[in-house]
C-alpha positions as CSV (number, residue, x, y, z in Angstrom):
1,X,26.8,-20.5,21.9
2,X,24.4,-18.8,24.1
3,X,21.1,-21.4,23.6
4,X,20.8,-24.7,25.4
5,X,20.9,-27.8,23.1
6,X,17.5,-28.5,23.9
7,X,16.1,-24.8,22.8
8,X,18.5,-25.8,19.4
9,X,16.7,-28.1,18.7
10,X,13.2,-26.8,18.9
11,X,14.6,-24.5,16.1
12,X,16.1,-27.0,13.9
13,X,12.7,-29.1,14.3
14,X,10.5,-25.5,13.6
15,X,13.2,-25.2,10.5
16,X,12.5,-27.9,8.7
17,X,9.0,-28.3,9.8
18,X,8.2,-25.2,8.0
19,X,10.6,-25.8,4.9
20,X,8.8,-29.5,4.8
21,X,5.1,-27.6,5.4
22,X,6.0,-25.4,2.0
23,X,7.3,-28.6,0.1
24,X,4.2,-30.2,0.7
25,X,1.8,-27.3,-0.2
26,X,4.1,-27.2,-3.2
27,X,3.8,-30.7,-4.4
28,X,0.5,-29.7,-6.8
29,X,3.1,-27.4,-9.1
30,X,1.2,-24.3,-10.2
31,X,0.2,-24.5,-14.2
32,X,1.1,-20.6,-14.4
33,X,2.6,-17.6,-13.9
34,X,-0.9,-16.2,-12.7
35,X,-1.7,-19.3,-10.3
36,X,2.1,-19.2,-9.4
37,X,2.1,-15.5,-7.9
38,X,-2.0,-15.0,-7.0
39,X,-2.5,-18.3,-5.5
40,X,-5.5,-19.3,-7.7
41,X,-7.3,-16.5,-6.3
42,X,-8.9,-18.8,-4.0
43,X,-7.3,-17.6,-0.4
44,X,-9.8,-17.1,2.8
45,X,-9.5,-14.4,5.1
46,X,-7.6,-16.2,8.1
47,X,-4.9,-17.1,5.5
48,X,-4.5,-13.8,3.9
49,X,-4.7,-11.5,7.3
50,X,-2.0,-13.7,8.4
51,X,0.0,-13.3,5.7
52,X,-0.6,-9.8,5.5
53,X,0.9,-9.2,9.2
54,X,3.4,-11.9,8.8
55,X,4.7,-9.7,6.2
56,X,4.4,-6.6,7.7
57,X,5.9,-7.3,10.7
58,X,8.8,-9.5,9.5
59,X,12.3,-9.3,11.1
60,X,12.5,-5.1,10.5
61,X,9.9,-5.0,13.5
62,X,11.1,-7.5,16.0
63,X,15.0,-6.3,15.3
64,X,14.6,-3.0,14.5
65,X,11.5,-1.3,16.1
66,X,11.9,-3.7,19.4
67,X,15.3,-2.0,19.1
68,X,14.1,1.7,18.6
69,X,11.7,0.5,21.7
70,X,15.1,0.3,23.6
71,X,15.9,3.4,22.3
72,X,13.2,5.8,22.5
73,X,10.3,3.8,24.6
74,X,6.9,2.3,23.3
75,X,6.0,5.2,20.8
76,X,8.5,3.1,18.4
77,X,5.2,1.1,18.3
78,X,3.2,4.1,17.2
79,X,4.0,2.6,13.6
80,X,2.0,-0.4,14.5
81,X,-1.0,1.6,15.2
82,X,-0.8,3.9,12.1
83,X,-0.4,0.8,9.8
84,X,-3.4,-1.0,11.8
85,X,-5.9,2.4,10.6
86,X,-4.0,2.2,7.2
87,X,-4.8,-1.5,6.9
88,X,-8.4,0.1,8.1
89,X,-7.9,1.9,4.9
90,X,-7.1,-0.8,2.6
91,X,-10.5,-2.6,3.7
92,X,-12.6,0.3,3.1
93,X,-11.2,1.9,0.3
94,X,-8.6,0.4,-2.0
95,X,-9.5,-3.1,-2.5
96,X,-12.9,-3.5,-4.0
97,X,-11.2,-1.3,-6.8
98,X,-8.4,-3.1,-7.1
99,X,-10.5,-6.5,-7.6
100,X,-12.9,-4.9,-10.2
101,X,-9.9,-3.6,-12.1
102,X,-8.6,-7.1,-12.3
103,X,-4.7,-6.3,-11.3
104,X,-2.0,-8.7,-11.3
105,X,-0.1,-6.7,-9.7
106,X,-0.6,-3.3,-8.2
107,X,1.3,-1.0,-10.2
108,X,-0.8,-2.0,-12.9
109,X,-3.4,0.4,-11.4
110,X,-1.3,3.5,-12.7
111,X,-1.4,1.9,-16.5
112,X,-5.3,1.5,-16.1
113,X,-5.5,4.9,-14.8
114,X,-2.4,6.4,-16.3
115,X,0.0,4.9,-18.8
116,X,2.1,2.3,-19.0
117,X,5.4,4.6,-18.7
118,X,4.1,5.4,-14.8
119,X,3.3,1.9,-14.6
120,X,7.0,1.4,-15.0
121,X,7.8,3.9,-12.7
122,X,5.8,3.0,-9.6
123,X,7.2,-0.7,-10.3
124,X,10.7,0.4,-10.0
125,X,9.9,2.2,-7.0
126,X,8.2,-1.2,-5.3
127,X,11.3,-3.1,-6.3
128,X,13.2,-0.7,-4.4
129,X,11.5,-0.4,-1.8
130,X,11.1,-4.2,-1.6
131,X,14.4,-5.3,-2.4
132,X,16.1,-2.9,0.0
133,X,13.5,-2.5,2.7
134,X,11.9,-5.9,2.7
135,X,14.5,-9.0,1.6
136,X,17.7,-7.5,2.1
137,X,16.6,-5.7,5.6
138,X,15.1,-9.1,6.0
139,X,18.4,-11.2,5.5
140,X,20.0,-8.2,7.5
141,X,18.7,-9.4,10.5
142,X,18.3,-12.6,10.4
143,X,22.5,-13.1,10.3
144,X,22.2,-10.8,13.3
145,X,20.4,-13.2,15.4
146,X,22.0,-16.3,14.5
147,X,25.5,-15.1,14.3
148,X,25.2,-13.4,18.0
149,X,23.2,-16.7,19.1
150,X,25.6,-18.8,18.0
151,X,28.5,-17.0,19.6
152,X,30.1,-16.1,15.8
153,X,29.6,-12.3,16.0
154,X,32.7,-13.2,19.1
155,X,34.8,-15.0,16.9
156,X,37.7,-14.1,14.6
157,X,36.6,-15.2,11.4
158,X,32.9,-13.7,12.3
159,X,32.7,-12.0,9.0
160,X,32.4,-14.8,6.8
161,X,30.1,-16.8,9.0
162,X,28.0,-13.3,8.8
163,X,27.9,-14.2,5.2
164,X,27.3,-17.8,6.1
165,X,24.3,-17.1,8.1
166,X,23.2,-14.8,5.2
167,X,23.0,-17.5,2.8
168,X,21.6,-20.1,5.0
169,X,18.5,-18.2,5.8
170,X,17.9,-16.9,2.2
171,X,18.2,-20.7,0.6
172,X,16.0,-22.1,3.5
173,X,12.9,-19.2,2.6
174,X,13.8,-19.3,-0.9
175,X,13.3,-23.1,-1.2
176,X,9.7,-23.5,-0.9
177,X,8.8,-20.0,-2.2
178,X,10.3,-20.7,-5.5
179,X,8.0,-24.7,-5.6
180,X,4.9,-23.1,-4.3
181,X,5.1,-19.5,-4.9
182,X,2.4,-17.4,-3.3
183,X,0.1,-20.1,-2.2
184,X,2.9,-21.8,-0.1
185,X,3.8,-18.5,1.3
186,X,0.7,-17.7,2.8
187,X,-0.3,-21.5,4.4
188,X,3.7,-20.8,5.6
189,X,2.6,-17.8,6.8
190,X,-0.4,-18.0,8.8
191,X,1.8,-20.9,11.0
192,X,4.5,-18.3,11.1
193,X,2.4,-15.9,12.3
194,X,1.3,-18.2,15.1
195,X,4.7,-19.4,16.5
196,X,5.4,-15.4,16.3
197,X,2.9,-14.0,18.4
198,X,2.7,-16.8,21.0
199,X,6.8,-16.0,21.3
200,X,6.2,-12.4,21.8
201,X,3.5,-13.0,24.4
202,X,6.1,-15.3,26.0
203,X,8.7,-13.0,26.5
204,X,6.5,-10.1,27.2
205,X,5.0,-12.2,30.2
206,X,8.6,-13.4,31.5
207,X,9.8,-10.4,30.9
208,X,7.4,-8.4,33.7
209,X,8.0,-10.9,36.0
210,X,11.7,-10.8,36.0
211,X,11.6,-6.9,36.3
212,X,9.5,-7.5,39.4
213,X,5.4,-6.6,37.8
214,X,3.8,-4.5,35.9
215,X,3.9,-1.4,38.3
216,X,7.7,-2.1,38.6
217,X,7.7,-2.2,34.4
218,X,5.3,1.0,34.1
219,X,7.9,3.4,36.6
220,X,10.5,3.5,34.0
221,X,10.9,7.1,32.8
222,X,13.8,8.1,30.4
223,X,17.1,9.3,31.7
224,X,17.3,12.3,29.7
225,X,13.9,13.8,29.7
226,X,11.8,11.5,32.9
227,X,8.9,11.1,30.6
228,X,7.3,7.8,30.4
229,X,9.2,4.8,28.1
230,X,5.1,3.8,28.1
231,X,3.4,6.5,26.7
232,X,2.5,6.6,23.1
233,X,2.5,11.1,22.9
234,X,6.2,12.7,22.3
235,X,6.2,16.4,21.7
236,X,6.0,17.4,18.1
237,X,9.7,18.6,17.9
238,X,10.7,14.9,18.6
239,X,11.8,12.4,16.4
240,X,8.8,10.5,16.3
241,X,6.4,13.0,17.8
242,X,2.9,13.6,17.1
243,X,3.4,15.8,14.2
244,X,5.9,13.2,12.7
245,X,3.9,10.4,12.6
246,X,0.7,12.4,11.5
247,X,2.3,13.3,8.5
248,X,5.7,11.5,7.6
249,X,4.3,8.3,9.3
250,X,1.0,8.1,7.9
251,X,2.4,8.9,4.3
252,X,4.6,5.3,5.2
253,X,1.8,3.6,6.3
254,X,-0.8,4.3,3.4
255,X,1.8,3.9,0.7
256,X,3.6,0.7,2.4
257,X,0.0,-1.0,3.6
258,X,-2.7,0.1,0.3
259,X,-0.5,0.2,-2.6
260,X,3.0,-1.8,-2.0
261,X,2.8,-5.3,-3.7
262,X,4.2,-7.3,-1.3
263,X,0.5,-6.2,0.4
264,X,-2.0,-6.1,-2.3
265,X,-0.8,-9.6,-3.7
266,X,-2.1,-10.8,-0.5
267,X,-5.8,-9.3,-1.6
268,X,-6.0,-10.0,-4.9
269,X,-5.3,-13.8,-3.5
270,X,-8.6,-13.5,-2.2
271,X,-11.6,-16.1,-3.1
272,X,-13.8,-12.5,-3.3
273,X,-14.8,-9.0,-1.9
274,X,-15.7,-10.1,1.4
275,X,-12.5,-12.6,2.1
276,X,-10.1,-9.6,0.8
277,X,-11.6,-7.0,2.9
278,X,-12.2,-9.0,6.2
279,X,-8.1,-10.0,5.7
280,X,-7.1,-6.8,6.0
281,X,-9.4,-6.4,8.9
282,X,-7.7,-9.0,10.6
283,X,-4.4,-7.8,9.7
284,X,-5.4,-4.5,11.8
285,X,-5.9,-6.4,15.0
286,X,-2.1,-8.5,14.9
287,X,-0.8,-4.9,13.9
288,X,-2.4,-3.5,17.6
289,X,-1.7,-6.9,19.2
290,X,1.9,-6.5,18.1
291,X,2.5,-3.3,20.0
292,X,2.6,-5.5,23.1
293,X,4.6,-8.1,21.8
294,X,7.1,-6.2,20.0
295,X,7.8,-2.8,21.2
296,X,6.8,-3.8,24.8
297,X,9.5,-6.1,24.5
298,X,11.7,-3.7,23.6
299,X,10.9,-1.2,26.4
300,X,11.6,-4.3,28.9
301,X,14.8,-5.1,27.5
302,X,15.5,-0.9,28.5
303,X,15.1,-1.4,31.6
304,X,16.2,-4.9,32.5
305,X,19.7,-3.5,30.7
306,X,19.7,0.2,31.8
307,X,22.9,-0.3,33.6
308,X,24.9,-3.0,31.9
309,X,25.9,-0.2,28.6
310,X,27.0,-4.0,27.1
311,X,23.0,-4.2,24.6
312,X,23.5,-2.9,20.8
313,X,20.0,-1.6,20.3
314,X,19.3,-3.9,17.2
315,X,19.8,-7.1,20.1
316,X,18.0,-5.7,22.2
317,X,15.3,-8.4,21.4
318,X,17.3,-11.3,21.5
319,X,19.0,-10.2,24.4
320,X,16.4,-10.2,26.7
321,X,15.2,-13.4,25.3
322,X,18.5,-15.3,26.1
323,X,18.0,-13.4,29.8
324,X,14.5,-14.0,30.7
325,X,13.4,-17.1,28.7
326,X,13.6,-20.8,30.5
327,X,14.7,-23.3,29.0
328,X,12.8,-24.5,25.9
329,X,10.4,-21.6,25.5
330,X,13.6,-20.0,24.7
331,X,13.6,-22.3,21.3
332,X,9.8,-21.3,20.9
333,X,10.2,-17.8,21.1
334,X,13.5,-18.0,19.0
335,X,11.9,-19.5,16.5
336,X,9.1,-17.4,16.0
337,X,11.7,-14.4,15.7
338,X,13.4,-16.6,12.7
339,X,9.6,-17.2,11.1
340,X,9.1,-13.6,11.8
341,X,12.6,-13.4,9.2
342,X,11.3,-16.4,6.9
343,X,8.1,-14.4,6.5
344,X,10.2,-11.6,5.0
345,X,12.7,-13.2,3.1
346,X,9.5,-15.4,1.1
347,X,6.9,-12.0,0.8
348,X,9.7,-9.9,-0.9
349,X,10.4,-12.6,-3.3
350,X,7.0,-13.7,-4.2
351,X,6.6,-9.4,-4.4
352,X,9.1,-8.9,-6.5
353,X,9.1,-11.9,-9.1
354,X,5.3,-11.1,-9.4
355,X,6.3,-7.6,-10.7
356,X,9.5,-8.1,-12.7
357,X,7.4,-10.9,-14.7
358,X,4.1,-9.3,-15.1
359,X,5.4,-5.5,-15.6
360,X,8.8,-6.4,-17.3
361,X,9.1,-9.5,-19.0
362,X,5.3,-9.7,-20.2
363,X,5.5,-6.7,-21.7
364,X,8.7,-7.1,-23.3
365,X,7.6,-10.5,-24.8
366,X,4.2,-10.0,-25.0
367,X,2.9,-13.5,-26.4
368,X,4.6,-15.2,-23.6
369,X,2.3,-18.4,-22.3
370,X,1.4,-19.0,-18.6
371,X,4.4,-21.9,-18.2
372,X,7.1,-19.2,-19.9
373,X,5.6,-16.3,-17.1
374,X,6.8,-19.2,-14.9
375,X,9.5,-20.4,-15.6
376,X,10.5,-16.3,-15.7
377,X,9.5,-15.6,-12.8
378,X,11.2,-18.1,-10.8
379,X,14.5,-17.8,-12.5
380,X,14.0,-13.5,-11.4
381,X,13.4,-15.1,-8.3
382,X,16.6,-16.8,-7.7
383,X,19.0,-13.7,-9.1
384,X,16.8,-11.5,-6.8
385,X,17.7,-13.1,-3.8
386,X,21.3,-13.8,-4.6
387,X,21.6,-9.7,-5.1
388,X,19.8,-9.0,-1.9
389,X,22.3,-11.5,-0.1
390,X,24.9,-9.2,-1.2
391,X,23.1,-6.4,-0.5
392,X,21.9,-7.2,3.4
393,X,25.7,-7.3,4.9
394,X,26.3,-3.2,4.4
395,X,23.1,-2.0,6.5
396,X,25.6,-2.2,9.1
397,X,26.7,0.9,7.7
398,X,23.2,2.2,9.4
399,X,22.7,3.5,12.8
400,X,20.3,0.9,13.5
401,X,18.0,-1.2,11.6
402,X,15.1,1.1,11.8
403,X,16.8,4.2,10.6
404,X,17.8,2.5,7.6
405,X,14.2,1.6,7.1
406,X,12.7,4.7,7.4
407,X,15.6,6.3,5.2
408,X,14.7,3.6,2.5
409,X,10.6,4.6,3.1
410,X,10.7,7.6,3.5
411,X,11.6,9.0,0.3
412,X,10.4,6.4,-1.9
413,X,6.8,6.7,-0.9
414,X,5.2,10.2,-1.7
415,X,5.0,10.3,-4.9
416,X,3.2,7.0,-5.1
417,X,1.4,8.3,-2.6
418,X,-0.1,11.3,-3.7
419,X,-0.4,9.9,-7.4
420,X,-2.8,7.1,-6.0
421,X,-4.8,9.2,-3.5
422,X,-5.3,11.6,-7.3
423,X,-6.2,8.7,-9.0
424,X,-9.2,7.0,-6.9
425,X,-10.4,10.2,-5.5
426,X,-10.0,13.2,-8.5
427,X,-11.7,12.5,-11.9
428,X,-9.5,15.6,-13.7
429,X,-6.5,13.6,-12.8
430,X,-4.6,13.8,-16.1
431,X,-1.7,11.2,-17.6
432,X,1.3,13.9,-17.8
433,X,0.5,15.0,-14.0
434,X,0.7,11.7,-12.8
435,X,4.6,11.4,-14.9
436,X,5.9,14.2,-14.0
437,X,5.1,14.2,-10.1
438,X,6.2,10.7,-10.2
439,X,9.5,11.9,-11.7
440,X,9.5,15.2,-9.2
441,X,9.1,13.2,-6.1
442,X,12.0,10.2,-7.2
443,X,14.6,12.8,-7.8
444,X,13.9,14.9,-4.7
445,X,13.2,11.5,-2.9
446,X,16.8,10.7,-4.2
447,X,18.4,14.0,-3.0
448,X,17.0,14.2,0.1
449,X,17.7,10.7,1.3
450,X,21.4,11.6,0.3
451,X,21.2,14.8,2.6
452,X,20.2,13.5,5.4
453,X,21.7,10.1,5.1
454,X,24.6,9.8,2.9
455,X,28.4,11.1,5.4
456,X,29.4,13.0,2.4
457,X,26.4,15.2,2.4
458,X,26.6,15.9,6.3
459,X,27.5,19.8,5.4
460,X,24.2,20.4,3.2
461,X,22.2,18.3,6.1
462,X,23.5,21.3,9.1
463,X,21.8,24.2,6.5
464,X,18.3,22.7,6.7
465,X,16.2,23.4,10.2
466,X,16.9,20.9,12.7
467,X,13.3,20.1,12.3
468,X,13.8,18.9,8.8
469,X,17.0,16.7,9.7
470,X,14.0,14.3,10.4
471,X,13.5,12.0,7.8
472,X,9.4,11.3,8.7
473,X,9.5,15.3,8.9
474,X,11.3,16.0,5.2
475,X,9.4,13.6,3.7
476,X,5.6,15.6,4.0
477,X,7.5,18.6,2.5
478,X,7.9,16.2,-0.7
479,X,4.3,15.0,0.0
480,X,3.1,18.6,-0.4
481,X,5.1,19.6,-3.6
482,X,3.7,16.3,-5.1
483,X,0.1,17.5,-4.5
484,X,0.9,20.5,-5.9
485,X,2.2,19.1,-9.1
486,X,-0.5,16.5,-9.2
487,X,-3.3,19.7,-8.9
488,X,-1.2,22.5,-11.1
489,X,-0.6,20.4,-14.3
490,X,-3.8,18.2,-14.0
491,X,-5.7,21.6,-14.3
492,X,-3.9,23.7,-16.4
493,X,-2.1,21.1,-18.2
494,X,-2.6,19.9,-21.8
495,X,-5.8,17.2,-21.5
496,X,-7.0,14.8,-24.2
497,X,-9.7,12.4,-24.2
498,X,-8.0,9.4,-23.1
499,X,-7.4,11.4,-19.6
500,X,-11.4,11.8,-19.9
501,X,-12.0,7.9,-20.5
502,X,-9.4,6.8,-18.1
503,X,-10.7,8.8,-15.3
504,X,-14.0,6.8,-15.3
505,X,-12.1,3.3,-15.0
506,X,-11.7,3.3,-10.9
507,X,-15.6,3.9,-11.3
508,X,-16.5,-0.1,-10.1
509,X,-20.0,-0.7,-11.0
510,X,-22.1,-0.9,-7.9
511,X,-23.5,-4.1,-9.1
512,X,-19.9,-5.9,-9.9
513,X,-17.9,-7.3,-6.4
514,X,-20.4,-6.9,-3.9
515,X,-20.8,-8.6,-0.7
516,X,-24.2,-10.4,0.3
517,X,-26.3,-9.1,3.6
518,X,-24.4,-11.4,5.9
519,X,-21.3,-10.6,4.9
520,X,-21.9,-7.0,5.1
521,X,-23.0,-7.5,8.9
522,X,-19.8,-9.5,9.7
523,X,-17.9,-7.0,7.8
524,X,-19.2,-4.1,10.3
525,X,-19.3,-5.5,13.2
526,X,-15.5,-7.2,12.8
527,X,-14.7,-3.0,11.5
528,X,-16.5,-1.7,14.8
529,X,-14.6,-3.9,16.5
530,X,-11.6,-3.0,15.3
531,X,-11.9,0.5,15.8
532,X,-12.9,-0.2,19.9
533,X,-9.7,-2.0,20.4
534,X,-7.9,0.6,18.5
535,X,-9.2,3.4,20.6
536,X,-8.8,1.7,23.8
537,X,-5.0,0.7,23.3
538,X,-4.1,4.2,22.4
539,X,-6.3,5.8,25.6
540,X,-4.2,2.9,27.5
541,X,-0.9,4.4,26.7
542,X,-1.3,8.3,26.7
543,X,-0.7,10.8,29.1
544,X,-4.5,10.2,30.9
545,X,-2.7,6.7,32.0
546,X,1.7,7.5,31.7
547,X,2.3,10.5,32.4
């Protein structure tokens, strides 16, 4: 076991403090489906910004990118940036439409402006990406930490307490989630989110000062090129260059921040305009925060373990936290890793019994009451996480955490992408465009994931340019045959008046969800804000500072 009894402890007590906090928010039982999986749509800002970063940054950041940090320096947090301008995004753009249309979930924005049939579509592709990229990733890593914590991963039965630790961590986040649904998620959350950020600052703090101070931390250069671990720019021929995260990166971050579920559930949660949109606000400034205290991290553990050849990447995290940490704050930082994997494991359930109930089962019994959307969605619950628990153990087939990730992302996303962007922002959007480039992208989605990802593919992967082995630099190429769909059959496609009628509906009525003169002052000031910080970080860690 490689944690004091002490620092044990303080988890155990943060363990069932939280489980207990979620009973207890859960003790008013929600009267239906609606109140179960929107919270009453009564949420304030704190509470849904919270949640909104507590799910975004989940156990796939603190394992995975922390452990891409190790890998290829602090431009692993580059995603952190790009989702803190697309949660920019969400505020400005996407959610005032959203709340006039009235969604329960957020596919349902492709039946109001489409059809049901790519309703359908885009829900499958959330459950996918949810299921794979969210819980199971989620479950993933959480037996990663607590089996090489506990000293398992070094013992001869270690498989089956992997499994063990699986199933723990799934039943202790699916207990409250399925008594308080999204309501008890969120209040979980926003302490989650808390206990997460004050570990990160903790080890980024003991961190420096066991590697001797910040201008000891900022000399370290990579081995192979002697460029900066702390600069932010790569050249655009690197894996996550400049040009990568432009396009392929940016693509993620729009799709995964203003139209995934597990995201917009958290808006629609909100009491009104000015709650949903200052959330997401506040979202933007953990996601910049959380380049320090999860990539940094990552970029210490580097260094601290450039010689030792003994760190598995996807450790990295937890390695330098058994290292650096005293005594105690080791159980506090610990613990906000595991919330950081609670947070996850609850989202992607709420997520994905919101959609299998309201986009499956309501619409195949479509007289169903708000106690039978209920007791549906729960019972989805429960077989959704037992398949993700089988699911989780073979991302070890991955190289890394991250890679799986993106693979999962990358190819999921454009079509959804480029069919929402066509929907709010191009009136001649037609119903048969929005089909058929949802259909293009999933099967060349599909087919390129297998290329560049699947062993028995690796001979069709060496014909393509060794800029396209990339999986943030494939995916833009699908981006751009989308758009071209989208454009080519929208205009010289067949049209009928339903396109015409539907094309008006994302037209909100200035007059309808609105946010009074103060509000609107807040609301600019918190975005001008926002922006500053942005700016600032990213001029921090260029090439004007790490060269």
């Amino acid at each position: 076991m490689k944690i004091s009894p002490i620092d044990s402890s303080v988890i155990l007590l943060y363990f069932i403090a939280i489980i207990g906090l979620g009973l207890w928010i859960s003790r008013r039982q929600a009267k239906g489906g609606r109140e179960f999986f929107l919270a009453g749509n009564n949420m304030r800002w704190p509470f849904i910004g919270a949640s909104l970063f507590a799910t975004n940054i989940s156990s796939q950041q603190f394992v995975g990118q922390a452990g891409l940090a190790f890998s290829v320096g602090i431009i692993a947090g580059g995603f952190q940036i790009v989702g803190a301008v697309c949660f920019i995004f969400l505020s400005a753009f996407f959610i005032r439409t959203y709340m006039g249309l009235k969604l329960s979930t957020s596919p349902e924005f492709f039946e109001k402006r489409y059809s049901g049939r790519c309703r359908t579509i885009v829900s499958f592709i959330n459950l996918m990406m949810i299921v794979l990229g969210n819980i199971a990733a989620a479950l993933y890593a959480g037996a990663l930490v607590l089996t090489h914590l506990l000293g398992w991963d070094q013992l001869e039965n270690s498989e089956m307490l992997y499994w063990v630790a699986i199933f723990l961590i799934g039943i202790a986040a699916g207990a409250y989630t399925l008594m308080g649904g999204l309501k008890a998620v969120i209040y979980c959350d926003f302490v989650q989110m808390i206990v997460l950020m004050l570990g990160g600052a903790l080890l980024l703090f003991f961190g420096i000062k066991e590697l001797g101070g910040l201008d000891a931390v900022f000399a370290h250069r990579e081995v192979s090129t002697g460029s900066s671990m702390w600069s932010l720019y790569r050249p655009w021929d690197h894996s996550f260059g400049w040009l990568p995260m432009l396009t392929g990166g940016f693509v993620l971050g729009v799709h995964g921040h203003c139209t995934d579920q597990d995201y917009v559930q958290r808006a629609l949660s909100a009491g009104n305009l000015y709650h949903a949109k200052m959330g997401a606000l506040f979202a933007g400034v953990l996601k910049v925060c959380a380049l320090f205290f999860i990539a940094a991290p990552g970029v210490l553990a580097a260094q601290l373990f450039a010689d030792q050849g003994l760190v598995a990447r996807d450790n990295a995290y937890v390695s330098l936290l058994t290292t650096v940490m005293p005594v105690g704050l080791l159980g506090v930082c610990l613990a906000g890793l595991l919330a950081a994997i609670m947070s996850s494991v609850d989202s992607g359930l709420c997520a994905c019994g919101s959609l299998l109930t309201f986009d499956f089962f309501a619409k195949i019994k479509k007289n169903a009451s708000e106690k039978e959307l209920l007791k549906s969605g729960r019972i989805i619950m429960i077989v959704l996480l037992v398949a993700c628990m089988i699911i989780a153990p073979f991302i070890r087939e991955f190289k890394g955490l991250f890679n799986y990730l993106l693979a999962v992302w990358a190819f999921l996303a454009p079509a959804v992408f480029i069919t929402v962007l066509f929907g709010l922002f191009y009136k001649r959007s037609t119903e048969k465009a929005a089909f058929w480039t949802l259909v293009i992208g999933c099967v060349l989605g599909f087919i390129s994931f297998c290329m560049l990802n699947v062993p028995f593919f690796a001979d069709l992967k060496t014909l393509l340019p060794t800029h396209f082995q990339n999986n943030l630099n494939l995916s833009p190429i699908i981006v751009l045959i989308c758009a071209a769909s989208m454009m080519l059959i929208s205009k010289y496609g067949p049209r009928d008046e339903t396109d015409d009628a539907r094309s008006h509906i994302v037209a909100i009525p200035a007059d309808e969800f609105t946010m009074t003169a103060e509000e609107t002052t807040k609301y600019k000031r918190f975005l001008f804000g926002l922006v500053a910080f942005l700016v600032a970080v990213i001029l921090f860690f260029s090439p004007i500072v790490f060269n």
